[in-house]
ROSE-471236 format. One record per atom (N, C-alpha, C): residue number from 1; residue in one letter; chain; atom name; y negated, x negated, z. Coordinates in Angstrom, 2 decimals. Layout:
N
{NUM A A CA {Y X Z}} ...
***
This chain:
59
{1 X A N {-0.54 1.90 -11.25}} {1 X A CA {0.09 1.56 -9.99}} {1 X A C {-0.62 0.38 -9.33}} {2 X A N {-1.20 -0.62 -10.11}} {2 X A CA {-2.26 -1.53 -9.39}} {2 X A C {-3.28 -0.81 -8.68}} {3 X A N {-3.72 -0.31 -9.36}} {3 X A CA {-5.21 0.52 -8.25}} {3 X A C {-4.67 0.66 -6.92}} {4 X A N {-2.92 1.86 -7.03}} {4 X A CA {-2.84 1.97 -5.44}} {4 X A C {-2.46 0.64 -4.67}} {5 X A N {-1.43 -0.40 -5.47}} {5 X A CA {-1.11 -1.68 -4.53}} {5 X A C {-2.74 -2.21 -4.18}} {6 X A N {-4.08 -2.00 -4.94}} {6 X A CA {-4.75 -2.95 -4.68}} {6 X A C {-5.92 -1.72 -3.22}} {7 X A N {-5.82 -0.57 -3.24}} {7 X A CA {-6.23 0.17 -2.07}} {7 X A C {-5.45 0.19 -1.10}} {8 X A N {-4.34 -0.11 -1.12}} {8 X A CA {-3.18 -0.52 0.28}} {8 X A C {-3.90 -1.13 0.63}} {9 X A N {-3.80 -2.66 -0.06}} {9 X A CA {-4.23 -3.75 0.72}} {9 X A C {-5.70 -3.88 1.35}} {10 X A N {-6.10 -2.79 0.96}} {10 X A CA {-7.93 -3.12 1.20}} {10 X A C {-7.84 -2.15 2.18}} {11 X A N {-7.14 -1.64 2.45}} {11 X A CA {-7.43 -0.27 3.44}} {11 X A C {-7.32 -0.85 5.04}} {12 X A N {-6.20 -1.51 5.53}} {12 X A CA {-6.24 -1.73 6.58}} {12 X A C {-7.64 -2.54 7.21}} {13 X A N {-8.49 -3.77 6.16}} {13 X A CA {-9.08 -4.31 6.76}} {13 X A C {-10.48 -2.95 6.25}} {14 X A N {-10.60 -2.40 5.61}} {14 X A CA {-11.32 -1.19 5.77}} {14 X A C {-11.58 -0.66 7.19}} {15 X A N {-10.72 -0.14 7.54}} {15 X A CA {-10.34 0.87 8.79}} {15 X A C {-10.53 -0.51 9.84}} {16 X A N {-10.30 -1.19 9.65}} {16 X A CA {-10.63 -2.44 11.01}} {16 X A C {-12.16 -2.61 11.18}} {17 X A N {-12.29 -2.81 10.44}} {17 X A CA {-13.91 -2.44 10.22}} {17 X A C {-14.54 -1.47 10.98}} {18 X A N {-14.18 0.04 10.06}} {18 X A CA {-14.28 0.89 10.49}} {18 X A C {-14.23 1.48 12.58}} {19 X A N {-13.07 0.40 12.78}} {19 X A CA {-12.88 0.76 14.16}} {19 X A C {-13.66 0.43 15.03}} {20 X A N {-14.31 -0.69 14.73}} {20 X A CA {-14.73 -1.77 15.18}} {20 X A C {-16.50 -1.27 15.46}} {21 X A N {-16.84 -0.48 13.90}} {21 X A CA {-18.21 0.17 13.99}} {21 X A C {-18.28 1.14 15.30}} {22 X A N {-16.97 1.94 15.50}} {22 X A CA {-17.15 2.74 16.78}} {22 X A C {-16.30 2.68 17.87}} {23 X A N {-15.97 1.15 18.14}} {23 X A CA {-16.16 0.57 19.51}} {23 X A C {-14.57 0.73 19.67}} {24 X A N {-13.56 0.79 18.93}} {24 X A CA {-12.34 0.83 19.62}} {24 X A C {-12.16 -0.75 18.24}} {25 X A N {-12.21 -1.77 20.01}} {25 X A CA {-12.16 -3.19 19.90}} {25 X A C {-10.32 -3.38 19.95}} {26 X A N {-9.85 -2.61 20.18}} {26 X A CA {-8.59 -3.05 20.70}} {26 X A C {-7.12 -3.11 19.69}} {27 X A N {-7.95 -2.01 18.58}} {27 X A CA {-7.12 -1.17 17.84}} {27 X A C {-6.11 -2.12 17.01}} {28 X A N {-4.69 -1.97 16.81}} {28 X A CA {-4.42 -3.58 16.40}} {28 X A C {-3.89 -2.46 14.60}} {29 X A N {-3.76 -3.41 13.87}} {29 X A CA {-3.92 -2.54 12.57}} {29 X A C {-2.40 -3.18 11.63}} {30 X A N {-1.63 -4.17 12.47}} {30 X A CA {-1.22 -5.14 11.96}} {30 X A C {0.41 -4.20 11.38}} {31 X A N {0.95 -3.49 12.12}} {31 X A CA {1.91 -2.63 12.09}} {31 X A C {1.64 -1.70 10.58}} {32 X A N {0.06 -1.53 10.84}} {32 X A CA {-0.23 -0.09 9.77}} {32 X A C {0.01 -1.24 8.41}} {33 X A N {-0.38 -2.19 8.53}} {33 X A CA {-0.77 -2.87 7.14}} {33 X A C {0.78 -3.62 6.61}} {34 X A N {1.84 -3.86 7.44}} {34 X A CA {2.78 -4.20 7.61}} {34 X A C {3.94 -2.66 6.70}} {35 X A N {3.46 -1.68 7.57}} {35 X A CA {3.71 -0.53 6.90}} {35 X A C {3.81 -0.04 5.52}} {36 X A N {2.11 0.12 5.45}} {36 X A CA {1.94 0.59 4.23}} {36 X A C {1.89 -1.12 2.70}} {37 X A N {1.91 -1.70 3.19}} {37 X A CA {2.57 -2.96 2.12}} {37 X A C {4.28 -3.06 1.82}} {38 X A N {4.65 -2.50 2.84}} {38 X A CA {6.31 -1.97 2.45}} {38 X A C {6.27 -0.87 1.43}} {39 X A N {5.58 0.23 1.90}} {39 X A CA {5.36 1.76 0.64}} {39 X A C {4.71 1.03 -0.04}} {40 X A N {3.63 0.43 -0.64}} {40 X A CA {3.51 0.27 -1.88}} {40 X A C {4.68 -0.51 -2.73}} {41 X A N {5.51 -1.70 -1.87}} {41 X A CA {6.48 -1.93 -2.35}} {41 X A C {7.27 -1.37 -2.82}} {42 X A N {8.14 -0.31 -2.10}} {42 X A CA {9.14 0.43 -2.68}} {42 X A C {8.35 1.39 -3.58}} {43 X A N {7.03 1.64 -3.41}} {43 X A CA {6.58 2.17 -4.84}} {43 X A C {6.78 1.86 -6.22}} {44 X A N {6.06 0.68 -6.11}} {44 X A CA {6.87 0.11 -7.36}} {44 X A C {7.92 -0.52 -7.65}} {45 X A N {8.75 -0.75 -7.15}} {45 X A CA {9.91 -0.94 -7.12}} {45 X A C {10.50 0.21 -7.83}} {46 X A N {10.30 1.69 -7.40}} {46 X A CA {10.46 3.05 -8.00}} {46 X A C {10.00 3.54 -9.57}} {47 X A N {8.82 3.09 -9.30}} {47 X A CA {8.19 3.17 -10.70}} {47 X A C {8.77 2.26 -12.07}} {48 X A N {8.87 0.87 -11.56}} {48 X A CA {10.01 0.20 -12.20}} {48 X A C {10.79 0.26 -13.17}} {49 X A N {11.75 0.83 -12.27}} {49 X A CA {13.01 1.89 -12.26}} {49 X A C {12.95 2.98 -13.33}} {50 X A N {11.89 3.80 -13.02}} {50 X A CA {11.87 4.98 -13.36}} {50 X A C {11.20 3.95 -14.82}} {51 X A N {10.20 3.32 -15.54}} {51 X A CA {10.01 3.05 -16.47}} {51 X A C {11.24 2.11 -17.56}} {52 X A N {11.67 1.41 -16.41}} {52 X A CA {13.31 1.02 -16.95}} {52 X A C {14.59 2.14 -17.44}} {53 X A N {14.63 2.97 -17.37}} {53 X A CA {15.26 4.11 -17.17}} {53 X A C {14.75 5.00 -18.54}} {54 X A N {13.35 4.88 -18.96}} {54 X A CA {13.00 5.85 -19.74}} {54 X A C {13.05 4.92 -21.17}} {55 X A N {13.04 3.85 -20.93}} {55 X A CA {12.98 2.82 -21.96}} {55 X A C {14.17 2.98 -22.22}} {56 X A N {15.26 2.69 -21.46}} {56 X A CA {16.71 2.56 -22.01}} {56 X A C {17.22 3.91 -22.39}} {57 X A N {16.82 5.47 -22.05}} {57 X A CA {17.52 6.49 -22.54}} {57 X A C {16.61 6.59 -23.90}} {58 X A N {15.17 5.98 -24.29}} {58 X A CA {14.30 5.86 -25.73}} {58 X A C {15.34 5.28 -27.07}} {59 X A N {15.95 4.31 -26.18}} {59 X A CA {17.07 3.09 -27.13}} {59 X A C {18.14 3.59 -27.60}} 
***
């Protein structure tokens, strides 16, 4: 689950980059990265859960 929290975070300034190589100066990315740092949150937050859950029905 690190790999994906740590490609969230690299993605937006990726794609800013990216935008930037073909000229859309304007593009604001701040919403997307705002976004998808919430889903990785409740990702693991889920995963969590779900490993809390398998531990305690193991016990």
């Amino acid at each position: 689950m690190q790999s994906v929290a740590e490609l969230t975070r690299l993605s937006a300034p990726v794609l800013k980059y990216v935008r930037r190589g073909l000229g859309f100066w304007r593009f604001d990315l701040s919403d997307y990265e705002c976004r998808m740092s919430a889903t990785t949150e409740k990702a693991q937050a889920t995963l969590t859960d779900l490993q809390n859950s398998v531990n305690a029905s193991i016990k």
